[in-house]
C-alpha positions as CSV (number, residue, x, y, z in Angstrom):
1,X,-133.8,78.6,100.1
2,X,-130.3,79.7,99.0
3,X,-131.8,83.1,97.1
4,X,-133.2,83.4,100.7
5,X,-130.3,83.2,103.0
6,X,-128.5,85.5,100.8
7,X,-131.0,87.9,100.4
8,X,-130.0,88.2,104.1
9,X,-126.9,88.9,104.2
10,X,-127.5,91.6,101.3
11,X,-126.3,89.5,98.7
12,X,-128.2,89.2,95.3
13,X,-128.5,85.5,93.6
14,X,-129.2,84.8,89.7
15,X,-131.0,82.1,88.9
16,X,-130.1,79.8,85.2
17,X,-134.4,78.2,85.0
18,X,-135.5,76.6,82.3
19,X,-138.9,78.1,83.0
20,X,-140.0,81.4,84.4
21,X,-142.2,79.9,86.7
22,X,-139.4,77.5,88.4
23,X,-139.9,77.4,92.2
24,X,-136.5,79.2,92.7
25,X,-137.4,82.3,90.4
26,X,-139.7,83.9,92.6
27,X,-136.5,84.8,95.2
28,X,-133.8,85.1,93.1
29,X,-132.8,89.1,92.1
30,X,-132.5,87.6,88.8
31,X,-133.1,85.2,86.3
32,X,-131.4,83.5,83.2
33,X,-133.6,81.4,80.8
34,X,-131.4,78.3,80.0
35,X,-129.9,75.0,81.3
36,X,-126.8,73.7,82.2
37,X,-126.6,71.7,78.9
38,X,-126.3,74.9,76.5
39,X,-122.7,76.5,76.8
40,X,-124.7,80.3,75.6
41,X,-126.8,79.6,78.5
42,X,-123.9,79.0,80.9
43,X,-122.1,81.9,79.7
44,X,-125.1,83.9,80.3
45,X,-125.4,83.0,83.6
46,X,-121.3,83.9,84.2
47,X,-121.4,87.0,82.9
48,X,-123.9,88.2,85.8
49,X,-122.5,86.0,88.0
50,X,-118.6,86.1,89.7
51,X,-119.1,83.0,91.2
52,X,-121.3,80.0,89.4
53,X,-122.7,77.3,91.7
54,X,-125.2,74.4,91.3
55,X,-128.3,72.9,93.5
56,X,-128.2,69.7,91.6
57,X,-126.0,67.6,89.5
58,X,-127.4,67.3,86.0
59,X,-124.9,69.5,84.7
60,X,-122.8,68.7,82.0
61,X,-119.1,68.5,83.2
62,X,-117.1,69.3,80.1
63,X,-119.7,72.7,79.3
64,X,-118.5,73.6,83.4
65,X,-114.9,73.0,82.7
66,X,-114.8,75.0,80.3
67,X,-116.2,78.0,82.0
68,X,-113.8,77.3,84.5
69,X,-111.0,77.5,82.2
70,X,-112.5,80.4,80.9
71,X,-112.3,82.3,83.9
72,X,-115.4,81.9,86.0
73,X,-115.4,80.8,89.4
74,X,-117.1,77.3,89.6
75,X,-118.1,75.5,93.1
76,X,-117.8,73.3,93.8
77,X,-115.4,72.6,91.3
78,X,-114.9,70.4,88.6
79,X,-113.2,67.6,90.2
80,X,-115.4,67.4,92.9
81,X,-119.1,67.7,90.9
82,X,-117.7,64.7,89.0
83,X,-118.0,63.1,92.4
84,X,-121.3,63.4,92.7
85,X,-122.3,63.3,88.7
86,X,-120.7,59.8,88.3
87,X,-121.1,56.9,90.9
88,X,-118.3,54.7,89.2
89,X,-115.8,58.1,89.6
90,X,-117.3,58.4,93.0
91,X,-116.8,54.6,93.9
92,X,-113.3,54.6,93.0
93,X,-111.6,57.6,94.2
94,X,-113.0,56.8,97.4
95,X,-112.2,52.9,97.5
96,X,-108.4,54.2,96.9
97,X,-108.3,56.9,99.2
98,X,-109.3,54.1,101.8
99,X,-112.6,55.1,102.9
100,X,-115.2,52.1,103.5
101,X,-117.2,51.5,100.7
102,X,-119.9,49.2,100.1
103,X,-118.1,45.7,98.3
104,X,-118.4,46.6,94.2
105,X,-117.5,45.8,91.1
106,X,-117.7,48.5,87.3
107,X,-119.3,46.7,84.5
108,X,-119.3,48.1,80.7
109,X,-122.9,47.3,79.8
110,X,-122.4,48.2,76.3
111,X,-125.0,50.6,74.0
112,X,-128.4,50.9,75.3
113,X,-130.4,48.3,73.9
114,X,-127.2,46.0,73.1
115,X,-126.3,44.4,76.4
116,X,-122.2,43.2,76.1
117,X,-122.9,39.5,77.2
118,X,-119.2,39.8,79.2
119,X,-121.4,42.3,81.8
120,X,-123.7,39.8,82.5
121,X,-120.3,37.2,83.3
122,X,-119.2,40.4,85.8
123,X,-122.7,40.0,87.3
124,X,-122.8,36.7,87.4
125,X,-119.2,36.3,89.0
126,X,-119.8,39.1,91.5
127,X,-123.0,37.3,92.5
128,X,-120.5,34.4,93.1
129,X,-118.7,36.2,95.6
130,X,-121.4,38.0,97.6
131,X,-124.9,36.7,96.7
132,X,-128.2,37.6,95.7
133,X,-129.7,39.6,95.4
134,X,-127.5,42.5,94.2
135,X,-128.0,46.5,93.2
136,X,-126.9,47.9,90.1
137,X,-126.5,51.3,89.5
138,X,-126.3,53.6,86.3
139,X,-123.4,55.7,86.3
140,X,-124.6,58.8,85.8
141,X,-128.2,60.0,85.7
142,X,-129.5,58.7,89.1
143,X,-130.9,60.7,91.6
144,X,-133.8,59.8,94.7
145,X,-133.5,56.1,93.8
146,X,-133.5,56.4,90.1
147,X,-131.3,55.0,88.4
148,X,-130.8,52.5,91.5
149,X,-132.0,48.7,90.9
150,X,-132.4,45.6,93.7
151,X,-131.6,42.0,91.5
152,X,-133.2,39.1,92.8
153,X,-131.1,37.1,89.5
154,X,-129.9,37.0,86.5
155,X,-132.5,37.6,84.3
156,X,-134.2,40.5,86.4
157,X,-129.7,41.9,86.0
158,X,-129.6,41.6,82.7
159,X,-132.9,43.2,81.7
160,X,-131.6,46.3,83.8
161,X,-127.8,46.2,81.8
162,X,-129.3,45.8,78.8
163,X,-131.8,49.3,79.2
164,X,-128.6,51.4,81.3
165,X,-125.8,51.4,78.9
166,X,-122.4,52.6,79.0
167,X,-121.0,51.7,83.1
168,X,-122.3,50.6,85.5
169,X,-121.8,49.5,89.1
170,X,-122.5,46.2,90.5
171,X,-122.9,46.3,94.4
172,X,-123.5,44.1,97.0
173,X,-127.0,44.6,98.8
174,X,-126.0,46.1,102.2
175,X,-128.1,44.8,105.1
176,X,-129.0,48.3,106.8
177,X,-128.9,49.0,110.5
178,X,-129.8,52.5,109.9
179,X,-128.6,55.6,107.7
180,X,-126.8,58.7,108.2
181,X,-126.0,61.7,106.3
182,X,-123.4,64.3,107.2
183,X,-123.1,68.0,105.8
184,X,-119.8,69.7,105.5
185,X,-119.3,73.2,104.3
186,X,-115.4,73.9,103.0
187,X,-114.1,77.3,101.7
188,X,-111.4,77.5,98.8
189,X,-108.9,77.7,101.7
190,X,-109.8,74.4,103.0
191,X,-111.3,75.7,106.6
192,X,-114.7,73.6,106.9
193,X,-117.1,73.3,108.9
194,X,-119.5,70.0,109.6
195,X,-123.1,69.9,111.2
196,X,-123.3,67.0,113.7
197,X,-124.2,63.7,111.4
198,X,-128.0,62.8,111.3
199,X,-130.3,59.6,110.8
200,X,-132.0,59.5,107.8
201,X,-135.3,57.3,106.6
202,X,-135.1,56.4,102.8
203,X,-138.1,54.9,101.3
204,X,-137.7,53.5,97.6
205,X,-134.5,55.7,98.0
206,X,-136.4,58.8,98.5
207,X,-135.6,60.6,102.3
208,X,-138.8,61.0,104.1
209,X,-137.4,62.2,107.2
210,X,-134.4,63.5,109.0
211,X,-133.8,63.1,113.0
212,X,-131.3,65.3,114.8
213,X,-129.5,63.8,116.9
214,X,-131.6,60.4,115.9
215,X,-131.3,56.6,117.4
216,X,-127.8,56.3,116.9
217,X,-125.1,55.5,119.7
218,X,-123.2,58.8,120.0
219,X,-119.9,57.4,119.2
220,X,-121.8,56.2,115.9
221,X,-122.6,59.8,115.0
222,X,-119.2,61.1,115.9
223,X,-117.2,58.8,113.6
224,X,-119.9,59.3,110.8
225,X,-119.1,63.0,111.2
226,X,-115.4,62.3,110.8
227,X,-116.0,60.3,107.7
228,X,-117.8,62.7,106.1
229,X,-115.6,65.7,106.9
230,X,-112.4,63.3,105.3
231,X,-114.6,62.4,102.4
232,X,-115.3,66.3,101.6
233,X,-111.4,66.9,102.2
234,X,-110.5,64.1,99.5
235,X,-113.2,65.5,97.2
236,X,-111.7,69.4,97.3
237,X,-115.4,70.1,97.7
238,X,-116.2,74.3,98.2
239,X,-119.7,75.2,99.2
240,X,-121.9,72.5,101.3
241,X,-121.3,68.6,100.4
242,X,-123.8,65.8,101.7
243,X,-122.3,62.4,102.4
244,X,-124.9,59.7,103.1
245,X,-123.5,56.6,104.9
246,X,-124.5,53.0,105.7
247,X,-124.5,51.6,109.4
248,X,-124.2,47.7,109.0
249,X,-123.3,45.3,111.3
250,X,-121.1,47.9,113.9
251,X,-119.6,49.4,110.5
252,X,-119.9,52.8,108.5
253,X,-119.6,52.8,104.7
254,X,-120.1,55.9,102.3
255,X,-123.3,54.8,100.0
256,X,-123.3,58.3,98.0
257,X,-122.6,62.0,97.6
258,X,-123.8,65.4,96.5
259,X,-121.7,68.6,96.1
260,X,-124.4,71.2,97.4
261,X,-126.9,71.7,99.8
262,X,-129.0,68.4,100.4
263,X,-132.3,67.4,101.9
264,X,-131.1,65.7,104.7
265,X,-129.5,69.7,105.7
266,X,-132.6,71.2,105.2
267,X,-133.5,70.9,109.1
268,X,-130.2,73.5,109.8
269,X,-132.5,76.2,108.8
270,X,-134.6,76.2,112.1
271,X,-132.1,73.7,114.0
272,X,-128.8,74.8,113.2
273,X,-127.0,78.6,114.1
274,X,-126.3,78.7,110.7
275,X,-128.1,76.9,108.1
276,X,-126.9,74.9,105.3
277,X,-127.8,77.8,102.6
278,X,-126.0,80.4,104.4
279,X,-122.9,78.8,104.9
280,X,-123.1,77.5,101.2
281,X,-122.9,81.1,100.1
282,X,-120.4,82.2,102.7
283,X,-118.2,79.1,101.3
284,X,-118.4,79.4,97.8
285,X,-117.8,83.1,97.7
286,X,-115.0,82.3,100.6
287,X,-116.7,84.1,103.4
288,X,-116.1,82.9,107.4
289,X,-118.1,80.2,108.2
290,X,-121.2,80.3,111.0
291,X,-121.6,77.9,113.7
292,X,-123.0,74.6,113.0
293,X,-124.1,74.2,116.6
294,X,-128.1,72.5,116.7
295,X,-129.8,75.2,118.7
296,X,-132.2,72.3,120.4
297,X,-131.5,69.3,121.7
298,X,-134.0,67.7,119.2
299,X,-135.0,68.1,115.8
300,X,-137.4,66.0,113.4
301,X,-137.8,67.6,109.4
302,X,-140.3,65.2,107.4
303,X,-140.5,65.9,103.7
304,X,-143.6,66.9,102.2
305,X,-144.9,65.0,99.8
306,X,-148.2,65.4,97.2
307,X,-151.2,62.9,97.6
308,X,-153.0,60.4,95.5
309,X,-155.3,63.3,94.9
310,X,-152.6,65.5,93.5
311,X,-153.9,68.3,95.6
312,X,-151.4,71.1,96.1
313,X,-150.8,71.4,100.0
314,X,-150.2,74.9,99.8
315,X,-154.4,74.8,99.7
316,X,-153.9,73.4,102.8
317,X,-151.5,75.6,104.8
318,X,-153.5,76.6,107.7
319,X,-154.3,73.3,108.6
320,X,-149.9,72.3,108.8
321,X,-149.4,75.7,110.3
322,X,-151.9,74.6,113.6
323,X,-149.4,72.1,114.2
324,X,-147.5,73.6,117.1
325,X,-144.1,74.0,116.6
326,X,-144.1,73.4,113.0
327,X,-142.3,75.3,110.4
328,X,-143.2,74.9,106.9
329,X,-141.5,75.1,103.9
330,X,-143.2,75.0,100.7
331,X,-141.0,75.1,97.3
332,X,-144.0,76.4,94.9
333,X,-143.4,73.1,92.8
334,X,-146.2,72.5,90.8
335,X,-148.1,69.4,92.7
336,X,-148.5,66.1,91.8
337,X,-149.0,62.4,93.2
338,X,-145.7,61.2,94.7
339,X,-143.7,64.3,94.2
340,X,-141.3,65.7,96.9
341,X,-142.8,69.5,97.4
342,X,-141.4,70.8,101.1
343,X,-140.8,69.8,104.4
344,X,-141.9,70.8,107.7
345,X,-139.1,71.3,110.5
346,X,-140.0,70.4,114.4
347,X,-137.3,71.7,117.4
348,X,-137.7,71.1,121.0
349,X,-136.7,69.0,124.1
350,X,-138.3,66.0,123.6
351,X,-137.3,63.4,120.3
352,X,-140.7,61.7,120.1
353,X,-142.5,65.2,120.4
354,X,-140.6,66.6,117.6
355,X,-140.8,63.9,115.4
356,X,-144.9,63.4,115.9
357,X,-145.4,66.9,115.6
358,X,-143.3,67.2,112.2
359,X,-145.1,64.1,111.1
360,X,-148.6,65.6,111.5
361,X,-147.9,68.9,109.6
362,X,-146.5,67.1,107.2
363,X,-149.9,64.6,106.9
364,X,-152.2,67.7,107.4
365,X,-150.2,69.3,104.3
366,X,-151.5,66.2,102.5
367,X,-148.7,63.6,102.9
368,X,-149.1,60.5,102.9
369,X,-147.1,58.1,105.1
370,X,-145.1,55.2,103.4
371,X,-145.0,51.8,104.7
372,X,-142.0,51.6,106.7
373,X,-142.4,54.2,108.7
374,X,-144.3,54.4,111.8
375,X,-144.3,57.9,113.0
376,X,-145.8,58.0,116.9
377,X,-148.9,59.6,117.1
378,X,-149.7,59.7,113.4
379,X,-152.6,57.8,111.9
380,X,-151.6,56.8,108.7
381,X,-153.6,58.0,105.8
């Protein structure tokens, strides 16, 4: 989707794939064999490149700072992909700037497989303080609820410490009124740009679905817009940054972070004046930034999501594309049970329209809908 919205403005991406057949390889202009954990394979990738960006985080920070030092541009930036490649980093720059957090603690787990018993006494005495059950959370690895785990006690804690290794975080389970995501875009100069702050629905920390404006109070949505645009000014972030917040109890608290374009953006392509992708290129290469304005008043993007059956919903395009309305986006991911593969964007005038409409494309495409979620007008499959 990023190849895509450049390829519109004339621009030419590469591409650093580990395979050939990687979804993003059929619309990038060109394509680098590697990964981001070879420094020949970076270095490839700069010398085509004048500025190197990143659509995930598994990146290995000291092989990107030093192709920063060597000359390359690098967006987000160092600093601020350590953000989102390390929880504990992200925790505590955060906590000190003064932006609300959820209540946590760092623990030193020790090597995998050797569990330090004095992370177990730092669970233990945390659980004094705030109760069960708890989550703890690997520093660095996690990503769509992996590397995330609910405690119900001791035990169940330190079977978790003892497979993690190195840090960890300790957190308090936060009783969720709902949750929010917010996408900024920042240039090298600092000017930035925020879409308006969305609800999300996580299931078994996956995002299943994105409403624009949702069924928060409006003043909610304005002061998670202003926490996520402070949060992207403390990182130093350039190109799109997605901040994912917590509304519990009448209170907003940043739960986590990523330093690129992020799922819960995805519904600025049809939604938005500009989309996500197009003002993540125009930042990072320090271009003015488009409007974020929503073009509708409502907008409903459900993920798309392969089957029991495996069966690859691009077999079963025609059948999402007679839902009217719906835009489809398939990545050309190779299918399988339980894997994310697309969404499907709704726009219009009415919320519940949108969202039963987006909902149905995304069932016709083959996905089925978790419990939790009860989409109107949607027979669950």
């Amino acid at each position: 989707m990023g190849c895509e919205a450049a390829s519109a403005l004339g621009l030419r991406v590469a591409v650093l794939a580990e395979r050939p057949d990687d979804a993003a390889c059929a619309a990038a202009a060109e394509v680098v064999i590697g990964t981001p954990f070879v420094a020949d394979d970076l270095e490839a990738l700069a010398a085509v490149c004048p500025v190197v960006t990143f659509d995930h985080e598994q990146v290995d920070l000291d092989l990107v700072s030093a192709l920063a030092h060597a000359g390359t541009a690098v967006h987000p930036g160092v600093a601020a992909l350590e953000l989102a490649v390390d929880k504990v980093r992200m925790r505590t720059v955060l906590d000190e700037a003064g932006v609300p957090v959820p209540a946590y603690a760092v623990v030193e787990s020790g090597e995998a497989g050797h569990l330090d018993p004095r992370a177990i006494d730092a669970v233990e005495a945390f659980a004094a303080g705030h109760g069960w059950p708890l989550v703890l959370k690997a520093a660095r690895g996690g990503y769509d609820g992996k590397g995330v785990w609910p405690v119900e006690g001791l035990a169940e804690a330190e079977g978790v410490l003892a497979q993690v290794g190195g840090q960890a975080l300790i957190e308090e389970l936060v009783p969720l009124d709902a949750e929010l995501a917010v996408m900024v875009a920042r240039r090298p100069s600092g000017a930035a740009a925020s879409w308006p702050a969305v609800e999300t629905a996580q299931v078994g920390g996956v995002c299943r679905e994105v409403l624009v404006p949702g069924r928060i109070p409006p003043h909610v949505v304005e002061a998670a817009s202003a926490l996520g645009q402070k949060v992207a000014e403390i990182a130093g972030a350039v190109g799109v940054m997605a901040v994912e917040l917590f509304w519990s109890d009448g209170s907003l608290l940043v739960n986590e972070v990523a330093t690129r374009p992020h799922n819960s953006g995805h519904w600025t392509i049809e939604g938005a004046v500009t989309s996500q992708f197009e003002n993540h290129v125009r930042a990072v290469l320090d271009l003015p930034l488009g409007s974020t304005t929503p073009q509708h008043p409502h907008v409903a993007s459900v993920n798309v999501f392969g089957g029991p059956a495996g069966q690859d919903p691009a077999l079963l395009l025609p059948r999402g594309l007679a839902v009217e309305g719906a835009h489809v986006h398939l990545y050309g991911k190779s299918a399988r049970p339980g894997r994310k593969l697309g969404h499907v964007t709704v726009c219009g005038d009415d919320a519940e329209r949108a969202r039963a409409a987006a909902w149905a494309a995304a069932v016709a495409l083959g996905t089925p809908v978790p419990e939790g979620i009860e989409p109107p007008g949607t027979v669950r499959s």
